[in-house]
N, C-alpha and C positions, 0 to 999 in steps of 0.2 A: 504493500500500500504506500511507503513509505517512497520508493520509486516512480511509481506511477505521481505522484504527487508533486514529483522533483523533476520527473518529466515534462508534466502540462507544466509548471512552471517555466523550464525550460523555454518552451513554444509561445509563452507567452510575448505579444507583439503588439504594434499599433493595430494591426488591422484586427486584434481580438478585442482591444480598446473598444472601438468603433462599432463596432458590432453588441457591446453591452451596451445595450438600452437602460435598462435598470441604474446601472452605475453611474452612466452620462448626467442622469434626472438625479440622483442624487450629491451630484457634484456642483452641478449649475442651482440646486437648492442651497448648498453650503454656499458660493459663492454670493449670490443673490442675498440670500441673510446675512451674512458679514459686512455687503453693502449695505445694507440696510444701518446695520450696527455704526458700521464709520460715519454715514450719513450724520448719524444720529448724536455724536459726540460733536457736532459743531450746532445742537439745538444751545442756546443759552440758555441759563433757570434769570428768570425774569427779575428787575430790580436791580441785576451784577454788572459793577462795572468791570470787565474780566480784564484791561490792561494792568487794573491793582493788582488783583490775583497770579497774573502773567508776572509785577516784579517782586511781586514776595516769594515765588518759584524760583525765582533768578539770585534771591538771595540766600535763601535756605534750600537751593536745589538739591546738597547733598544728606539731605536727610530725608522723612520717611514720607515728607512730600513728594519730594522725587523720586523716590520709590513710586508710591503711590502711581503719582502721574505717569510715572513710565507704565506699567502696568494697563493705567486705563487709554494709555494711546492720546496723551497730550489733552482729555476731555476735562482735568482736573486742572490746568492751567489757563485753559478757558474758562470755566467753568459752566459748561455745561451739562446736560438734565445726566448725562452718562457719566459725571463726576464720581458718583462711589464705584462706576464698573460692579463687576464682579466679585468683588471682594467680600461683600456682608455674604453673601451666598457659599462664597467657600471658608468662612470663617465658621457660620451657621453650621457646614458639614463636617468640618473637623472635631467641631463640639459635640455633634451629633454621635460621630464615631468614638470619642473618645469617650462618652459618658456612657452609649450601648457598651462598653469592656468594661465600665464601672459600676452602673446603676441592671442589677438585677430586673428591672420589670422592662428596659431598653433590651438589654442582653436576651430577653425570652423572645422578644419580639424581633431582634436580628435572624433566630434558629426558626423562625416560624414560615421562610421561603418568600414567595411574590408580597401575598398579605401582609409578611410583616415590612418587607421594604418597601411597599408604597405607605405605612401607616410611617413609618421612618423617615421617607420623601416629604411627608407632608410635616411634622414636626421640624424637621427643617428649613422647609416655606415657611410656615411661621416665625421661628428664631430669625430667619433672615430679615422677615418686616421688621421687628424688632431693633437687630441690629443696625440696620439702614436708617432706621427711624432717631434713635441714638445717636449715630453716630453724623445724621442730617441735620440734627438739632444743634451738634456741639460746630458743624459746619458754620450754621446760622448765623448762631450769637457769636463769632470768630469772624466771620465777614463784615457785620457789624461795626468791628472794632479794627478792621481794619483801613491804614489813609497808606495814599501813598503819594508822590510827586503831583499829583493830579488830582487831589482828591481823595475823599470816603471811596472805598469798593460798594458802600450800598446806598442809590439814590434816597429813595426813603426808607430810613430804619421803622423795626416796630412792630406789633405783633401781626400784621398782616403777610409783611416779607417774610417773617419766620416760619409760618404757615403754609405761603406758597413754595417756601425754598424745599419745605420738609417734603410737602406734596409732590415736588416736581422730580427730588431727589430720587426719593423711596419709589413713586411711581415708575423713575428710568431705571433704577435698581431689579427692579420686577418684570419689569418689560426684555430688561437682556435676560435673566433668569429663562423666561419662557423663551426667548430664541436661541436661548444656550441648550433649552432640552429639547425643542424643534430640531437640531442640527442633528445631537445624540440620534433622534429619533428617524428621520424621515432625510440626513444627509451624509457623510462621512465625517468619522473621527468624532471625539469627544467634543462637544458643542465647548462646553466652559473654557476645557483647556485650547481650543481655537480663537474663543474672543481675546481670553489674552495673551495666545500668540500675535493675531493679530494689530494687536495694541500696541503691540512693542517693534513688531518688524513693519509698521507705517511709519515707526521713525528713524529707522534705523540711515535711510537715505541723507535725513536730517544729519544724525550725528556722523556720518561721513563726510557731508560737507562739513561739519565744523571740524572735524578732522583735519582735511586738505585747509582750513581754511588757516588752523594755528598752523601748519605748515608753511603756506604762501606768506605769511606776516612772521615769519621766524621762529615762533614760539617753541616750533619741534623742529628737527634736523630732518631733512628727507631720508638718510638712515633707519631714521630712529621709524618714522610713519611704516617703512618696507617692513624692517624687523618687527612692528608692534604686529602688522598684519599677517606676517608670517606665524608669528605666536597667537595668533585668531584664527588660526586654518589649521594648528597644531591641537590646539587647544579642543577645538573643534571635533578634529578626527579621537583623541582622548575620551572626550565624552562619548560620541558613537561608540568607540569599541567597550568601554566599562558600560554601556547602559545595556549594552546587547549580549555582557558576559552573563552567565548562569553557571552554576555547581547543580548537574543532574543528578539525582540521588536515586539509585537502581529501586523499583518498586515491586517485588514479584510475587502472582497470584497463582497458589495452587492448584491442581486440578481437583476435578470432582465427578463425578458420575453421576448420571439421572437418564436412570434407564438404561439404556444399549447404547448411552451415548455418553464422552467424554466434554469437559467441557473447563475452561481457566486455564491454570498453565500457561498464562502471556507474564509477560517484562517488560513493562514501562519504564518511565523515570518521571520525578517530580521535580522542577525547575525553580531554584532559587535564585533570583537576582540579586548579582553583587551590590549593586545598590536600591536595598528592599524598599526603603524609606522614601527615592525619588529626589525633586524639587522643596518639599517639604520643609527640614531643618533648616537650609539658609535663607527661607522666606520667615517663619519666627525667629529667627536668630535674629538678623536686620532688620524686622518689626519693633521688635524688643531692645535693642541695644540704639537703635536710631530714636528710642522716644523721649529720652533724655536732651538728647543734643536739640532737638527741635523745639521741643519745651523751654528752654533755655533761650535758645534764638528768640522766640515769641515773646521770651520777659524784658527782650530790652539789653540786656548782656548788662546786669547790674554787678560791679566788682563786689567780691565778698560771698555773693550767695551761695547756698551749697549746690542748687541748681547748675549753676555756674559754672562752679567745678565741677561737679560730674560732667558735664556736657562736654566741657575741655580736655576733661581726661578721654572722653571717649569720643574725642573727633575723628576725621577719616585718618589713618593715617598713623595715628598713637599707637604705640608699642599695649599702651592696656586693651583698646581697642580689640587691636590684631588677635591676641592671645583670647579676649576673655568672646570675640565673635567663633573663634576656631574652638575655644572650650565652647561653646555653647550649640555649636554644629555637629560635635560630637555628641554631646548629651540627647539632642531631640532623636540623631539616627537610632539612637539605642529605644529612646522613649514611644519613638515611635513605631519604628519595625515590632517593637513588645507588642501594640498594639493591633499591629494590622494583619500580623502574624501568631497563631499562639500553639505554640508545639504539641502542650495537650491533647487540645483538642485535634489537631491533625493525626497524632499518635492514636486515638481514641476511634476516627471515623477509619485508619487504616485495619486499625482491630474488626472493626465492624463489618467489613467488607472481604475480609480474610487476605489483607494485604499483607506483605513482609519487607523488610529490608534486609537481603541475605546477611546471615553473620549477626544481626542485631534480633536481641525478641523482641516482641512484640509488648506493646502498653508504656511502663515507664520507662524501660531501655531506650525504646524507641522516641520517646518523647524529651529524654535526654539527651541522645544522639542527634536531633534536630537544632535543641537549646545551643548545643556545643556547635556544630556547624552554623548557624546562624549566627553565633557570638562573633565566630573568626569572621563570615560575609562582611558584618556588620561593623567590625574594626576596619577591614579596607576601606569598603565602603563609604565610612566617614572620613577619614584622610584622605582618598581622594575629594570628596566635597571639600575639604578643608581647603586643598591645592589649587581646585578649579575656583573655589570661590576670593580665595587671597590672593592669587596671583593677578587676577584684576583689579582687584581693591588697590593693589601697590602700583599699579602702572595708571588709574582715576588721580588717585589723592599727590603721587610724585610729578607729577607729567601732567595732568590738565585733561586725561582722555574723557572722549563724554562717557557721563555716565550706562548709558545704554549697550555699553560694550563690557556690563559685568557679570561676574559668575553667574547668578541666577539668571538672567535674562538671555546666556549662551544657552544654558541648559533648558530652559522653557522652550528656547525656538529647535533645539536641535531633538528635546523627547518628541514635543509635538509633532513636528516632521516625520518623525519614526515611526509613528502611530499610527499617523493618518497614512504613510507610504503602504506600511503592514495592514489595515484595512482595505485598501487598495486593493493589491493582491489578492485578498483573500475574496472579493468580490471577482474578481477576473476568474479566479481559480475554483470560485464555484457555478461562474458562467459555464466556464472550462466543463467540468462534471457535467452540467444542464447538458449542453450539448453532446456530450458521451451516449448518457443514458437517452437521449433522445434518438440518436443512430442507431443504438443497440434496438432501441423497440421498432424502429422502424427492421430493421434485417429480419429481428422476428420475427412479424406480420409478413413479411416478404416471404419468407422459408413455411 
C-alpha cells in the first residue's frame, strides 16, 4: 500500500492539478476569504484618528505592540475593526485546552468524541467574546488617552466611542473567527493559522524595502544585507527539516483468530514530533516578557520607578532578556507538550487495542517509555526554539532588522506552508485513488 501511495504520488503533475475540481473550489474559497480578511483590516473602528496610533507603533514598535501588529497584518497600527485579529480566539483555545487536562468535568467532555468537541468549540466562542471584549475595553480607555504630534487619537472621547470601539472590535474579532473556520471547513489548511500567516507575509515586502532601504542610506553594509539573507534561507531550510523530523516508535499488533480466519499481526509506528509543542512557547514567552517593557513605555519613562527598571532590564537586547526569554521557551515546551501529549493515556488506549511496543510491556512500562522518549524530543526541541528564536532577536535589536524577520514569524510562515502544501497532496492523492477505483469498476462492468 505503502508503494502504490509513493507511486501516485510520484505521477503527481499539473495536468492532475487541473483536473481536480474539488480542490481548485477549495483553493479559490481560501483565496477569496483571505481577500476578504485583508480587505477588511483597512475598515477603521470609527472616532480613530489612526496617524496617532501609526506613531505610538513607531515608538514602542519593539514591544508586544508590534508583536501584536505584526501578527494582525498592520490592522493594529491602523486601527482598524480587524485590530484584535485572531488572537482572543487563540488565546480562548489554549485556555480551553489547558483547563480540559485540569478541570475534570472539561476532561470528560474532551473523551466524549464529536459531542464533546463541539460543546468544547462552543465554550470557546464564548471565552473569546469575552476576551475580545476585555481586552476592546482596555483598547478604549488607552486611545482615549492617547495625543500625539497632531493631536488626541480620539475625536470625541466618552462613553459613546467606548461603546462603539468595543462593538466594532469584538464584532471584527468574531467575524475572522467564523472565516477562520469557513476556511478549516469548506477550503485548505487551517483557517486560523492562515489568517495569520497571512498577516504577516502582506508585510513582509514592507520590511524588505526597509531592509534595502537602511542599506541605500548606509545604515547596513551590503555585506552584511547578502549575509543577513543568507542566514534567512539557512534559517529557513533549519526549520523545515526539524518541523518535519519525527522519532517512529515501532507499534505491533498480535494476531488472532475468529473463525477459519487469521487476523492482526500488522506493524505500525507512532510518530512523534521533534518539536511537539510547535509555535507555541515563543509566542507566551514574548507575550509575557514584552509586557513589562511596554507598560513602562506607556508611563512616561519616569526615573526611579520599579516599572522602569524592569522594563530596562528586559529591553531587546539585555543579557537578562536573552537568558530569562530562552528560560522561559524552554519551560512552556515542556509545559506544554505535558499537555497536549499524555503518555498515560496513550499507554492505556495501546492496552486496549492489544497494541505493543516490542521489548516494552504493556501499561506502565509503556507509559514510561513514552514519558522518557518525549522528555529527550522535548529537550531538543526546545533548544532548537531557543536558536531559531535568538538568533533573530540579536541581528533586530544589534542591527536595526525589521522586526518581521523574527523567530516566531519564520516559523509561523514556514509550519503554515507545510501544512497547507501536505493538504494539498493529500487532496491530489485522493483525487488520485477516485480515479483508480473508478477505472477499476468500469473494466469490471466491461468483463
Amino acid at each position: 500500500m505503502a508503494s502504490a501511495a509513493e507511486q501516485l504520488a510520484s505521477n503527481m503533475s499539473l495536468g492532475v492539478f487541473s483536473k481536480a475540481t474539488e480542490l481548485k473550489k477549495r483553493i479559490w474559497f481560501t483565496l477569496g476569504a483571505l481577500l476578504v480578511y485583508r480587505l477588511g483590516t483597512y475598515i477603521p473602528v470609527p472616532g480613530v484618528d489612526a496617524s496617532v496610533m501609526g506613531e505610538m507603533l513607531q515608538q514602542h514598535g519593539g514591544g508586544i505592540l508590534g508583536m501584536f501588529d505584526m501578527f494582525s497584518g498592520g490592522a493594529l497600527g491602523r486601527m482598524t475593526v480587524f485590530a484584535l485579529n485572531i488572537m482572543p480566539y487563540i488565546s480562548a483555545s489554549i485556555i480551553i485546552q489547558l483547563m480540559s487536562s485540569a478541570v475534570p468535568a472539561l476532561e470528560t467532555l474532551k473523551k466524549e468524541g464529536e459531542g464533546g468537541r463541539k460543546k468544547l468549540n462552543q465554550y470557546t466562542r464564548y471565552l473569546t467574546v469575552l476576551i475580545a471584549m476585555f481586552q476592546s475595553y482596555g483598547i478604549a480607555i488607552g486611545l482615549e488617552g492617547m495625543r500625539g504630534a497632531f493631536g488626541a487619537a480620539v475625536i470625541d472621547p466618552g462613553a459613546f466611542f467606548r461603546i462603539s470601539c468595543v462593538v466594532s472590535l469584538v464584532g471584527g474579532t468574531m467575524f475572522i473567527m467564523w472565516l477562520g473556520e469557513q476556511i478549516t471547513a469548506r477550503g485548505i489548511g487551517n483557517g486560523t493559522s492562515l489568517i495569520i500567516f497571512s498577516g504577516i507575509v502582506a508585510n513582509v515586502p514592507h520590511a524588505l524595502a526597509s531592509l534595502l532601504e537602511l542599506g541605500r542610506t548606509g545604515a547596513l553594509s551590503p555585506v552584511f544585507i547578502v549575509a543577513f539573507l543568507v542566514i534567512a534561507v539557512a534559517v529557513v531550510a533549519f526549520i523545515v527539516f526539524v518541523e518535519r523530523a519525527q522519532r517512529r516508535i515501532v507499534v505491533q499488533y498480535p494476531k488472532r483468530q475468529v473463525g477459519q480466519r487469521m487476523f492482526g499481526g500488522d506493524s505500525t509506528h507512532m510518530p512523534l514530533k521533534l518539536n511537539t509543542s510547535g509555535v507555541i512557547p515563543p509566542i507566551f514567552a514574548s507575550s509575557i516578557l514584552l509586557i513589562p517593557a511596554t507598560i513602562s513605555g506607556f508611563s512616561g519613562g519616569a526615573d526611579g520607578g520599579i516599572l522602569v527598571m524592569i522594563g530596562n532590564a528586559l529591553a531587546h537586547g539585555q543579557p537578562l532578556y536573552m537568558f530569562t526569554y530562552a528560560a522561559m521557551i524552554i519551560f512552556f515546551s515542556y509545559f506544554y507538550t505535558a499537555v497536549v501529549f499524555n503518555p498515560d493515556e496513550t499507554a492505556e488506549n495501546l492496552k486496549k487495542y492489544g497494541g505493543f511496543i516490542p521489548g516494552i510491556r504493556p501499561g506502565n512500562a509503556t507509559s514510561s517509555y513514552f514519558d522518557t522518549v518525549l522528555t529527550r524530543l522535548t529537550t531538543i526541541g526546545a533548544l532548537y526554539l531557543c536558536v531559531v528564536c535568538l538568533l533573530p532577536e540579536i541581528l533586530i535589536n544589534n542591527y536595526g532588522v525589521p522586526f518581521y524577520f523574527g523567530g516566531t514569524s519564520l516559523m509561523i510562515i514556514v509550519s503554515v506552508t507545510m501544512d497547507t502544501i501536505t493538504q494539498v497532496q493529500s487532496h491530489l492523492l485522493a483525487h488520485q485513488y477516485e480515479g483508480l477505483i473508478k477505472k477499476a469498476r468500469v473494466k469490471g462492468r466491461g468483463r
